[in-house]
N, C-alpha and C positions, 0 to 999 in steps of 0.2 A: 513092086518091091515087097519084100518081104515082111510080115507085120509081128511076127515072133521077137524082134527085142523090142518094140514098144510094147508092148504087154507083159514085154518080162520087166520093162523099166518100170511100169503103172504096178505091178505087184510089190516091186523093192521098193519104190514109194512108197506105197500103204504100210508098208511094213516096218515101214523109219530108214529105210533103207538108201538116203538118200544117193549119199555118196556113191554106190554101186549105182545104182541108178542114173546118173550123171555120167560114171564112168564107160557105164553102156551106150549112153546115146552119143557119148563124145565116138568110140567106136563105129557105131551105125554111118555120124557125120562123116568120117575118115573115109569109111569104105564108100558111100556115095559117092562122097567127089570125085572119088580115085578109078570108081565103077562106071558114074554115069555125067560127069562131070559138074563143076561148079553152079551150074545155072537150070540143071534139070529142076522137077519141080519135086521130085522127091527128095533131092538135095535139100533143096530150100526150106520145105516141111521140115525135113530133119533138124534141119540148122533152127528152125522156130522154134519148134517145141523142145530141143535143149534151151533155148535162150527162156523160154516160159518156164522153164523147170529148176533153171540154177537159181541158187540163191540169193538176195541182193545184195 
């Protein structure tokens, strides 16, 4: 998998950026499942570290 939007998430975080940030990894989670399905493990990652990232 490709690791260009977690890096671009990790930058719009620092950045205060969160909401874009968010809004990217919700993307990444979409195209995974749709790409590689629900239960791949980069799915899974994906779907973590948005869930580590949103806010409470």
């Amino acid at each position: 998998m490709r690791r260009g939007p977690f890096r671009r998430r990790r930058r719009r975080r620092r950045r205060g950026w969160l909401g874009e940030a968010i809004e990217l990894l919700e993307r990444v989670v979409a195209d995974s499942e749709r790409l590689l399905g629900e239960d791949h493990p980069d799915t899974v990652n994906a779907r973590q570290v948005l869930l580590s990232s949103s806010p409470a």
